[in-house]
C-alpha positions as CSV (number, residue, x, y, z in Angstrom):
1,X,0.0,0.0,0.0
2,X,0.9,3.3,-0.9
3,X,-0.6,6.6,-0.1
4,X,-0.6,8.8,-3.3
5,X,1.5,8.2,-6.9
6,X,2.8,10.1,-9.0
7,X,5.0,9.8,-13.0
8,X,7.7,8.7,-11.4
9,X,5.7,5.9,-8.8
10,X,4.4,4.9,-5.5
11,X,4.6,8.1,-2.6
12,X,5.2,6.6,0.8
13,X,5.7,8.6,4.3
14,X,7.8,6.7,6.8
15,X,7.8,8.4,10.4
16,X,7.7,7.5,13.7
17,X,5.4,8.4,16.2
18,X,5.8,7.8,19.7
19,X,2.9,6.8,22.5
20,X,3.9,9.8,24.2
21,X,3.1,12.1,21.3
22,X,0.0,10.5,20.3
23,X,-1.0,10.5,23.6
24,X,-0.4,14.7,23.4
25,X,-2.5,14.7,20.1
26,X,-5.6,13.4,21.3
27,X,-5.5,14.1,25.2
28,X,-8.2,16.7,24.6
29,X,-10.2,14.1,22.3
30,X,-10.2,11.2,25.2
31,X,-11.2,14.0,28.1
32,X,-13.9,15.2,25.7
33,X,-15.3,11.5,26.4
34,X,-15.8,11.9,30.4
35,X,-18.7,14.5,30.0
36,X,-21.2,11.9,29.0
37,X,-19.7,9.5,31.2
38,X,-20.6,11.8,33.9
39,X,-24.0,12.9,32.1
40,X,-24.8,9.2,32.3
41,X,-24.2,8.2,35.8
42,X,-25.7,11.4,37.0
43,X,-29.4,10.6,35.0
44,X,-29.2,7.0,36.5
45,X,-29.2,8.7,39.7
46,X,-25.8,6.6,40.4
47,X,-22.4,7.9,41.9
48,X,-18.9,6.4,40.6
49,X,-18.4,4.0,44.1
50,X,-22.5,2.0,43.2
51,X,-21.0,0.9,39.6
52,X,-19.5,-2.7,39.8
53,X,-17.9,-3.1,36.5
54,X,-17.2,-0.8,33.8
55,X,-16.5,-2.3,30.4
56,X,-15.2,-0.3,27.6
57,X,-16.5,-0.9,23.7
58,X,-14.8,-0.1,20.5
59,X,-11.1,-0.5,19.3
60,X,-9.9,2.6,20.5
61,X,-10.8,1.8,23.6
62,X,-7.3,-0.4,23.7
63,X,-5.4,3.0,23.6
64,X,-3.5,2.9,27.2
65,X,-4.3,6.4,27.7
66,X,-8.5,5.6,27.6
67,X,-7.7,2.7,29.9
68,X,-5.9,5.1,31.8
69,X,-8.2,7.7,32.3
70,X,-10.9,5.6,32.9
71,X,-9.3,4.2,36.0
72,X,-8.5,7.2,37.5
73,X,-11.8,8.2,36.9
74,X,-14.1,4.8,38.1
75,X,-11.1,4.1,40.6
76,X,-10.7,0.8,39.8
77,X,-9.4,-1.2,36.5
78,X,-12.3,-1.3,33.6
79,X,-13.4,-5.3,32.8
80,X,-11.4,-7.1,30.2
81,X,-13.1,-10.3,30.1
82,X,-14.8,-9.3,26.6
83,X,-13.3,-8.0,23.3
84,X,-13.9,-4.5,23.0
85,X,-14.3,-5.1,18.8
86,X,-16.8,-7.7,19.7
87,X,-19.1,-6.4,22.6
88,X,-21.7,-4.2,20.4
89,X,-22.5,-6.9,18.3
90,X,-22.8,-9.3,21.1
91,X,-25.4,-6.9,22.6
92,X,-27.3,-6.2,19.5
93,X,-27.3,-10.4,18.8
94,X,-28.3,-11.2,22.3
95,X,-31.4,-8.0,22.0
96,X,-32.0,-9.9,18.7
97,X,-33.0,-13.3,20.6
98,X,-35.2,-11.4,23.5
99,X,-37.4,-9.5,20.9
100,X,-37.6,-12.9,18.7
101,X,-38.4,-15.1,21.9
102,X,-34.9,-17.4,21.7
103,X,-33.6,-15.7,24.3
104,X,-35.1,-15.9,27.7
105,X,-33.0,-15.8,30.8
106,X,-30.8,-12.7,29.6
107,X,-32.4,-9.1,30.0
108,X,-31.2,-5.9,28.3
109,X,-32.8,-2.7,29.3
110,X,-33.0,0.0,26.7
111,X,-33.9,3.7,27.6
112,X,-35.3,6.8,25.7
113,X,-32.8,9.2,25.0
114,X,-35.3,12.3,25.3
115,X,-37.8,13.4,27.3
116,X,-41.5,12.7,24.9
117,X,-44.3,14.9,25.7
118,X,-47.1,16.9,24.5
119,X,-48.0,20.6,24.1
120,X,-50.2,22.7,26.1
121,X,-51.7,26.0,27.0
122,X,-49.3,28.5,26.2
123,X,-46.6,26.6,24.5
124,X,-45.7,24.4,27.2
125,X,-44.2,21.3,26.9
126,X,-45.8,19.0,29.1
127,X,-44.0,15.5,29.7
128,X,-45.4,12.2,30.1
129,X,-42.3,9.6,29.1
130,X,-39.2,11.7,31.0
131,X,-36.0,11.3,29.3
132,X,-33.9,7.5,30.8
133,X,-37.4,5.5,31.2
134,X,-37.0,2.2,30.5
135,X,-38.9,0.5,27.2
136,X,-41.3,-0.9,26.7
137,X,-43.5,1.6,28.9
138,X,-46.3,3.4,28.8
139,X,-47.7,6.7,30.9
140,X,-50.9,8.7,29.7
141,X,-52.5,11.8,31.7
142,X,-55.9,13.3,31.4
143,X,-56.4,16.7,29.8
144,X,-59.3,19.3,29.1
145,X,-59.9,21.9,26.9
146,X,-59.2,25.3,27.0
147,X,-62.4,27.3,25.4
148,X,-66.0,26.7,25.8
149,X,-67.9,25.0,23.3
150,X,-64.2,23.6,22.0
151,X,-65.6,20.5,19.8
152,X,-61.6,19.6,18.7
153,X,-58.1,19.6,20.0
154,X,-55.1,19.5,18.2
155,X,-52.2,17.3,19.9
156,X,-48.4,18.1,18.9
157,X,-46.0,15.8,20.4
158,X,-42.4,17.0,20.9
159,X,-39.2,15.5,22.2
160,X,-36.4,17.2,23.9
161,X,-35.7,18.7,27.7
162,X,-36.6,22.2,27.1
163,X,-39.9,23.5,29.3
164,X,-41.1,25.6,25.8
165,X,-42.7,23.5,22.8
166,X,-41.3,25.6,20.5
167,X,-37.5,25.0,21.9
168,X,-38.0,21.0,21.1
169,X,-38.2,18.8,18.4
170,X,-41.7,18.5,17.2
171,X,-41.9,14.5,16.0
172,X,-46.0,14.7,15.3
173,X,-49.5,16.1,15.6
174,X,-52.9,15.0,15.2
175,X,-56.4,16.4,15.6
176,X,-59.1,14.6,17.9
177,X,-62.3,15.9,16.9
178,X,-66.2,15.6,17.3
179,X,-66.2,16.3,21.4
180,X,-69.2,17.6,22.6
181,X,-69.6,21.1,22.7
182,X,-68.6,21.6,27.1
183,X,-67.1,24.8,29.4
184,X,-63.6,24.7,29.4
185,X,-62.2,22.2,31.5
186,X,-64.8,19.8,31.7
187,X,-64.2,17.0,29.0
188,X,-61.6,14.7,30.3
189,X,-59.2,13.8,27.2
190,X,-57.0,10.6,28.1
191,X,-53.4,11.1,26.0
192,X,-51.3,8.2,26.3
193,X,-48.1,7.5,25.2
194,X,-46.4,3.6,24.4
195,X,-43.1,2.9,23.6
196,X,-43.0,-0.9,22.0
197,X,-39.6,-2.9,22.4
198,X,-38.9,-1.7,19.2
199,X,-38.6,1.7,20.3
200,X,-41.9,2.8,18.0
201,X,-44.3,5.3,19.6
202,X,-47.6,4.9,20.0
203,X,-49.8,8.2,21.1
204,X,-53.4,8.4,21.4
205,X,-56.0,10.4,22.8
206,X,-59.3,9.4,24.2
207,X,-62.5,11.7,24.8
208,X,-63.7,9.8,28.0
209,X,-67.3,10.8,27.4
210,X,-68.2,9.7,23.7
211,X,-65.2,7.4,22.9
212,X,-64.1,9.2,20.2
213,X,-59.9,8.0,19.7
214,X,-57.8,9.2,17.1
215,X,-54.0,8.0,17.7
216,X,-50.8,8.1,15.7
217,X,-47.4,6.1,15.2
218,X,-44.4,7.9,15.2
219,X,-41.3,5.6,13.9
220,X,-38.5,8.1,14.4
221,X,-39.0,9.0,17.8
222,X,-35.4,7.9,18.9
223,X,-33.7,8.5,15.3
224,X,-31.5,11.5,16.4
225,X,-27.9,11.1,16.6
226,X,-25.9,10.9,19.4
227,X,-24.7,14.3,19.1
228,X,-28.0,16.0,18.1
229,X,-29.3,14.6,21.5
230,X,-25.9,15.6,23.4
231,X,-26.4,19.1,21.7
232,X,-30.5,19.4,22.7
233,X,-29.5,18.0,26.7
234,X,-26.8,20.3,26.7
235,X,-29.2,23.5,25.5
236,X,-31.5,22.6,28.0
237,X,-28.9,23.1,30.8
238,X,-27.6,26.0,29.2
239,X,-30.6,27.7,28.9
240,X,-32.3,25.9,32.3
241,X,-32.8,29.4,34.5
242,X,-34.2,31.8,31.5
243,X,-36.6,28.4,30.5
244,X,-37.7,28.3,34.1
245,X,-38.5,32.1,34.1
246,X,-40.8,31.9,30.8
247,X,-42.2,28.5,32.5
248,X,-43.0,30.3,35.6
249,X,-44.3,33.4,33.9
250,X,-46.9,31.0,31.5
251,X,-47.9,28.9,34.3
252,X,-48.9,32.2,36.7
253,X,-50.7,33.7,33.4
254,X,-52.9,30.2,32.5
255,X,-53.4,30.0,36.3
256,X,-54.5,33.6,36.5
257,X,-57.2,33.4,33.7
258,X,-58.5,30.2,34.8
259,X,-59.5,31.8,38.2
260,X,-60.8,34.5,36.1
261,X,-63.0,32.4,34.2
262,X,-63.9,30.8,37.6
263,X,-65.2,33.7,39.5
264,X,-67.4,34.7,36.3
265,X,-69.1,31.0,35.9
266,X,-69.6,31.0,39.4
267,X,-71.5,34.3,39.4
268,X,-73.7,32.8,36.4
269,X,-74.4,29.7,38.3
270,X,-75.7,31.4,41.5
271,X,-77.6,34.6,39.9
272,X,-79.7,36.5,42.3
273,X,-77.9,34.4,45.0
274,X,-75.2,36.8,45.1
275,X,-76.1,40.4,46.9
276,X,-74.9,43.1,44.2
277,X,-72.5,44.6,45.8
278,X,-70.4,41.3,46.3
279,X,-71.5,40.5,42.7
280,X,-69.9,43.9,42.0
281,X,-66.3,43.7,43.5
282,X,-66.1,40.0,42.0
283,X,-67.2,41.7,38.4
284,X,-63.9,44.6,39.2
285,X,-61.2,42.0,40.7
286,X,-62.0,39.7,37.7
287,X,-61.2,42.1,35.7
288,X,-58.0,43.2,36.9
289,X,-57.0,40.3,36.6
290,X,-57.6,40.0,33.6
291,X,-56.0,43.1,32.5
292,X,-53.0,41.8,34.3
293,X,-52.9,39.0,32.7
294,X,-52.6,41.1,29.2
295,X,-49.7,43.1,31.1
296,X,-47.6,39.8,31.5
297,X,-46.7,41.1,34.7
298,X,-46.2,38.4,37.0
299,X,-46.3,40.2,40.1
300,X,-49.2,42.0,39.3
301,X,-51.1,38.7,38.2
302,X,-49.9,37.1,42.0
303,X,-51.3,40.3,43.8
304,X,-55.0,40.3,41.4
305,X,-55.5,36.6,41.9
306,X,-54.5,36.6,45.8
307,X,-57.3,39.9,46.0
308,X,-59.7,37.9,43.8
309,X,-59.8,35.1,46.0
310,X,-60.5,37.5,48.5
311,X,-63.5,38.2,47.2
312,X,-64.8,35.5,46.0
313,X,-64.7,33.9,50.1
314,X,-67.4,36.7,50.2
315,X,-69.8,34.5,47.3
316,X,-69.3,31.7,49.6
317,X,-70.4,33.4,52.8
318,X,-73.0,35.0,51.2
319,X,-74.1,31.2,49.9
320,X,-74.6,30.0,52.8
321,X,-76.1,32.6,54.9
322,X,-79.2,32.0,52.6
323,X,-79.6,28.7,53.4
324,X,-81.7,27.5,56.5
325,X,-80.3,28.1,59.5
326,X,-78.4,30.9,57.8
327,X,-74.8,30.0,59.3
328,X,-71.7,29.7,57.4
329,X,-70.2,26.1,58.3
330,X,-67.0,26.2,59.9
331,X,-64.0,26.2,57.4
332,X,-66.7,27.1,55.0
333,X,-65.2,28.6,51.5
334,X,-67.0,29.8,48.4
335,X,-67.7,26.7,45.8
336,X,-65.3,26.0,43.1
337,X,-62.4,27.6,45.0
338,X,-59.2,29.3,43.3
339,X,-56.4,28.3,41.6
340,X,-54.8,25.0,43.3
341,X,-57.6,22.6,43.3
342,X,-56.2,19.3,43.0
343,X,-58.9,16.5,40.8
344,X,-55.8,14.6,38.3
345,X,-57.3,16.9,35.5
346,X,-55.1,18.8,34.1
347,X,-57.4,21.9,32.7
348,X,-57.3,24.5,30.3
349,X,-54.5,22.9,28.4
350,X,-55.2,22.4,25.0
351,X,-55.4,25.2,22.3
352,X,-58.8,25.5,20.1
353,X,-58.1,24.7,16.3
């Protein structure tokens, strides 16, 4: 073998390189390999002294330097009872047999590399499957709607770690239409995600009223590269306090309008029930809240809803004074409370197409 020719013949280049100048060259190129050696033990929740054996995979891992490293770094020697040329298509003929039934008494776990998940209300990105679970799984969640009358929801499934939709890798969307025309928050939408051994995924959702289904496959949910999902982790640590802000800012502004829209339907339900003048300073906090919620200012959202739920104790007391006996109960609060009420639903979460 040669490595170039020329008129007058073969070109060769004799030289000699020593291990401790190779070793210089690519010093930077072996350290570089620590970070998701650290990335990894850190989301299995692990530290370096619970791992048992460490076994290194690929030629290059015979290089005395990566042997090296990896010592100092594990403190202890990595396993050499398997050749390193060998040991990924071992793994991949042994995952053969489990998924084709030869194999029994031999288990390999495989993970999803991103977080899947679905978006909601305001362009968050809600998760069901969090980045590391183990396949096959499955996790589903119910929803609502976010509109009155809303007879369809569109579903957009992304992957990635960022808090924001947009920031992610959007992998599908369907539409689930034909639910019954409801106030916001009342149909119950059941969205479930399945990951198959194969790493295929499988995302539905239910209306848990009429029946209605609609559900998609998505084959490429785990075709990224290893570097385009080091790069979208890496982002999402990069940019985790600024995500956490716009998070925090979205959540305060769907929780604000939802109390809004509270304190109005609760004034339709009880009419004449309510004395005017309570009716009144519901009608005014309502709507500063709601004009704080156009603001985006999350203070001023915090101080409206904590002074609209105020007020709307006063519905409540008012409630029950009309009843017989005319007594508010002990611990008694208005009906429908605020913001923080706990049922499993998640409301309000789905945008109107």
């Amino acid at each position: 073998p040669f490595v170039t020719a020329d008129a007058s013949g073969p070109k060769h280049l004799n030289m000699t390189l020593t291990r401790a100048k190779l070793e210089q060259l690519v010093g930077d190129l072996v350290e570089r390999t620590m970070g998701p050696v650290r990335q990894a033990i850190e989301d299995a929740d692990l530290t370096v002294d619970k791992i048992e054996e460490v076994v290194l995979v690929g030629g290059q891992t015979r290089m005395p330097l990566v042997q090296r490293r990896v010592q100092e770094f594990f403190e202890r020697s990595p396993h050499k009872g398997v050749n390193p040329d060998e040991v990924v298509a071992i793994g991949a003929a042994i995952q053969a047999g489990v998924l084709g039934g030869q194999v029994e008494d031999v288990l390999l776990l495989d993970v999803t590399p991103l977080t899947l998940g679905i978006e909601t209300l305001g362009g968050v990105a809600t998760p069901l499957i969090e980045r590391n679970s183990t396949i096959p799984t499955r996790k589903s969640q119910i929803f609502s709607t976010a509109a009155d009358s809303q007879t369809q929801v569109q579903i957009n499934v992304v992957q990635g770690e960022r808090p924001m939709a947009a920031d992610n890798k959007q992998i599908g969307t369907f539409t689930l239409d034909g639910l019954p025309p409801a106030p916001r928050g009342v149909p119950q939408i059941e969205v479930a995600f399945d990951i198959d051994a194969d790493g295929i995924l499988h995302v539905s959702a239910q209306d848990k009223a009429t029946g209605r289904e609609q559900k998609i496959t998505i084959t490429a949910s785990s075709g990224l590269d290893e570097n385009e999902i080091q790069r979208m982790v890496n982002e999402a640590q990069q940019h985790a306090s600024e995500d956490e802000h716009r998070k925090q800012e979205i959540e305060t502004r769907n929780q604000a309008d939802n109390m809004a829209y509270t304190a109005e339907k609760t004034l339709r339900d009880l009419g004449d029930k309510v004395p005017e003048n309570v009716r009144t300073d519901v009608e005014a906090k309502a709507q500063a809240l709601r004009d704080a919620v156009q603001s985006n200012d999350v203070s001023q959202m915090q101080r409206r809803m904590e002074e609209l739920s105020q007020a709307m104790q006063q519905i409540g007391q008012a409630a029950y004074q009309q009843q017989p006996g005319g007594e508010t109960p002990p611990g008694g609060e208005q009906p429908g409370g605020g913001p923080g009420e706990e049922d499993g639903t998640v409301e309000g979460e789905f945008r109107e197409v």
